[in-house]
C-alpha positions, 0 to 999 in steps of 0.5 A: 701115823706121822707127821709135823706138829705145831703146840700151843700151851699156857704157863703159870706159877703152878704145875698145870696149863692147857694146850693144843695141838695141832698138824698129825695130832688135832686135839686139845687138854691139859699140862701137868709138870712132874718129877720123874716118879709121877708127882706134881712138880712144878719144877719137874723135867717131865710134863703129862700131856692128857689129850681127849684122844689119849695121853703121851709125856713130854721130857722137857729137861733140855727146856728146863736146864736152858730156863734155870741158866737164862736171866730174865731182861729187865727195866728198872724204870718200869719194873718189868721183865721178858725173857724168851729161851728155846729148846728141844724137847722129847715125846714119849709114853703114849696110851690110846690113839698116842700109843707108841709115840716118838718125837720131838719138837723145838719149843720157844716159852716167851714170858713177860711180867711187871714186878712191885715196888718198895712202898717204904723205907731207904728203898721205896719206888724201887723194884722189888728184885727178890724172887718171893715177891709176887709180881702184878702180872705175868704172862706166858706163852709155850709155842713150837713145832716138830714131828711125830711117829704113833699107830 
């Protein structure tokens, strides 16, 4: 089977998501990014897809080289920040009904997150800018199409 193909996932501050996928390949499961051993690894290259009807890898290090050079934009006023990268990514190592996939997809990860403010000292109500500070809220989302190939 070949095709077009449209995915939709979920981000977050850990190493796993959900997705679904739709166009040659209808179906649904979850994310899990890793290091190129196999172990969870939320800054990992490579993301395990495991689908109902089977499971494939993502090598995602375009994506994530072009997310580590790109600087969020922010508002000081409102302490938020959004950010929007795109780039292509590899599909590949696939079992049950993926067996054998190929392909490739450009993906778009658009994110958005309101960060705290100082309560006290020579810098209160200012935002926080250090990237260990937890921020109030955060969403993403993972979007993007291509074309795939599997038997």
């Amino acid at each position: 089977m070949s095709g077009a193909i449209q995915l939709q996932a979920t981000t977050g501050a850990g190493a796993s998501g959900k997705i679904v996928l739709t166009g040659a390949i209808g179906d649904w499961g979850t994310t899990r990014t890793m290091d190129r051993n196999g172990k969870t690894d939320p800054n990992g290259n490579l993301v395990a897809i495991k689908l109902r009807k089977g499971s494939f890898v993502i090598d995602s290090t375009k994506l994530s080289a072009k997310l580590a050079s790109t600087r969020p934009t922010g508002n000081a006023a409102t302490c938020s920040v959004y950010m929007n990268v795109s780039a292509p990514i590899t599909i590949l190592n696939g079992t049950g009904l993926y067996k054998g996939i190929s392909g490739s997809a450009t993906v778009t990860i658009n994110f958005g997150g309101i960060g705290s403010r100082y309560t006290s000292g020579t810098h209160k109500g200012e935002c926080i800018e250090n990237q260990n500070a937890q921020p109030l809220a955060q969403l993403g989302f993972i979007h993007g199409q291509g074309s795939v190939t599997f038997k």
